[in-house]
C-alpha positions in Angstrom: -25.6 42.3 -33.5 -27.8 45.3 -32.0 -27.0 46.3 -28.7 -31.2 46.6 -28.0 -31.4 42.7 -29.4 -28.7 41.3 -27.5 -30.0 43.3 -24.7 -34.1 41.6 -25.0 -32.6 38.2 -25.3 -30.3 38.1 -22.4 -33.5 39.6 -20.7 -35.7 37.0 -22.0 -33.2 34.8 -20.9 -33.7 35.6 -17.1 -37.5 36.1 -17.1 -37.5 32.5 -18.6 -35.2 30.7 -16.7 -33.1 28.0 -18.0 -33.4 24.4 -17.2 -30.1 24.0 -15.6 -31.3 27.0 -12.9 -34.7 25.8 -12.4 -33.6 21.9 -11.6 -34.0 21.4 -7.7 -31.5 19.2 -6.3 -32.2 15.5 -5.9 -33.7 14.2 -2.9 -30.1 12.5 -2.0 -28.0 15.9 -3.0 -30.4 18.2 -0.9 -30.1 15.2 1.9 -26.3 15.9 1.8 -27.0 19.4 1.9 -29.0 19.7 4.5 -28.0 17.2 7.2 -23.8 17.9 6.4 -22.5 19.7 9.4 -21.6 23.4 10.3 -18.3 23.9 11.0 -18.6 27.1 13.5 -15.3 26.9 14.7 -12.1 24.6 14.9 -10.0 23.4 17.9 -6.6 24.4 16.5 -3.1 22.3 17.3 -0.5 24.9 18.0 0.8 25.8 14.3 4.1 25.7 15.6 3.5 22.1 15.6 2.3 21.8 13.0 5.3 23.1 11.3 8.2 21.4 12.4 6.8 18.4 11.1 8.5 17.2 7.8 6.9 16.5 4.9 7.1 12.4 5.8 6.0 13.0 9.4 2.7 14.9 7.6 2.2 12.3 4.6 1.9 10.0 7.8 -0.3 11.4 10.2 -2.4 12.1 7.2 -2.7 8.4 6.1 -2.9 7.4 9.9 -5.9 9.7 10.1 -7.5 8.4 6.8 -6.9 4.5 8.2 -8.9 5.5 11.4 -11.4 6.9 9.7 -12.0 3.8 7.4 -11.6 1.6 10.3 -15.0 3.3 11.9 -16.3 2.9 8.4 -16.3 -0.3 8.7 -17.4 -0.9 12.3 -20.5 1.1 11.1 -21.4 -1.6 7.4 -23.1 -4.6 7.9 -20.2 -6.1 4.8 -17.1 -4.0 6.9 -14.4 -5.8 7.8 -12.3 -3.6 10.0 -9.7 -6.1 10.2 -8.2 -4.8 7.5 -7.1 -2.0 9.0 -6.0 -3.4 12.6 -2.8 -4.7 13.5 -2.7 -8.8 13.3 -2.9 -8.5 17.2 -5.7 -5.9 17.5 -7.6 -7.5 15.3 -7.3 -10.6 17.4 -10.7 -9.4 19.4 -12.9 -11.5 16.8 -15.1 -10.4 14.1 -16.6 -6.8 12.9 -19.9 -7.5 15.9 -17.2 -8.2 18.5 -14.6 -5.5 17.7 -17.7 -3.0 17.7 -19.3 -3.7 21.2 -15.4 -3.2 22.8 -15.4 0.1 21.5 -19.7 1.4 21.9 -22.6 -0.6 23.0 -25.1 -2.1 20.4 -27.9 0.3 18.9 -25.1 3.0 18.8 -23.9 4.6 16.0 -20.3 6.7 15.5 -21.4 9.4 13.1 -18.6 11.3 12.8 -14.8 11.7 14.4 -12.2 14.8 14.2 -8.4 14.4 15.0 -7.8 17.2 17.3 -4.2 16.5 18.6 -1.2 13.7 17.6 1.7 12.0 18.9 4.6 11.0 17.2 5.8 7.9 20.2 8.3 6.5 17.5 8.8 6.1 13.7 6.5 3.4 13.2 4.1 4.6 15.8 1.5 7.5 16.5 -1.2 8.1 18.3 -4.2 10.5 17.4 -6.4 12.2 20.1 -9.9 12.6 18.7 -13.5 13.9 19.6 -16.2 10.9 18.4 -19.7 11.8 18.1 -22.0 9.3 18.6 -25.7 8.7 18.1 -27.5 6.3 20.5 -31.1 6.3 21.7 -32.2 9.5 20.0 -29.2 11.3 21.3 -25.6 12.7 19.8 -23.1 12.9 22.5 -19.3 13.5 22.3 -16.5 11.4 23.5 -13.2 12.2 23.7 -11.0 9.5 22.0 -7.4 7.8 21.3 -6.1 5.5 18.8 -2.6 4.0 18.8 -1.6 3.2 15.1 1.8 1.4 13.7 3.0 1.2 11.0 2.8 -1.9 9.1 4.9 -2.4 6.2 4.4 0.8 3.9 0.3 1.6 5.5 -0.6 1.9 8.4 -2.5 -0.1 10.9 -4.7 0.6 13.9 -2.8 -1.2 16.9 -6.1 0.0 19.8 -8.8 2.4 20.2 -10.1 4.0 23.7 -13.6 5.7 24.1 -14.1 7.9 26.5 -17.5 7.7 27.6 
């Protein structure tokens, strides 16, 4: 193929535009997009921590970590059911309404947490120390956080949860 064809093509090619480059997102994608947070900077536990862990001790704080965060999920849905992830006597506080209102007042939402520091109190237990941001009234605010979890056969469970207000 000529050099001076392939060259007008490829040219062609950009003056045109191709479908795939001239798509805009979708209204949900650029919603994503937009709204997703900045990360400008981290609050770091001391990597010396971080690795004398063994690889168990990391597999579980990870899986603790993903249990809180899906019991929040499911504080925040109408169809959640949070229990599911509570210990038989945390969940004892009642139903998804009940177990919300001991943790954040009505009209208030928890849009986001982040794990910033762990304990390891035993082999079936941790606890996670973590910054919730909540949105209530037309205001974010953050609140520093703990939640005690055990485990609970092979998963783990969340066994309580403080606010800080």
């Amino acid at each position: 193929m000529n050099s001076c064809f392939r060259n007008s093509v490829a040219l062609a090619i950009l003056l045109c535009g191709c479908n795939a480059c001239a798509q805009e997102p979708s209204a949900e994608a650029f919603s994503k997009e937009l709204l997703e947070p900045i990360e400008i900077s981290t609050i770091s536990i001391q990597s010396e921590r971080l690795t004398q862990l063994s690889p168990s001790q990391r597999a579980s704080l990870a899986r603790a970590r993903t249990i809180l965060g899906e019991f929040f999920r499911s504080l925040e849905r109408i169809e959640g059911n949070p229990r599911q992830f509570m210990t038989d006597q945390y969940a004892r506080q009642g139903d998804r309404q009940s177990i919300r209102r001991a943790l954040v007042a009505d009209e208030t939402t928890v849009s986001q947490i982040r794990v910033n520091d762990f304990s390891l109190i035993g082999e079936d237990t941790l606890e996670l120390s973590f910054y919730a941001t909540v949105f209530s009234e037309g205001t974010y605010s953050v609140g520093e956080a703990r939640a005690t979890l055990r485990k609970v056969g092979e998963g783990w469970r969340v066994d309580s949860v403080e606010i800080d207000p």
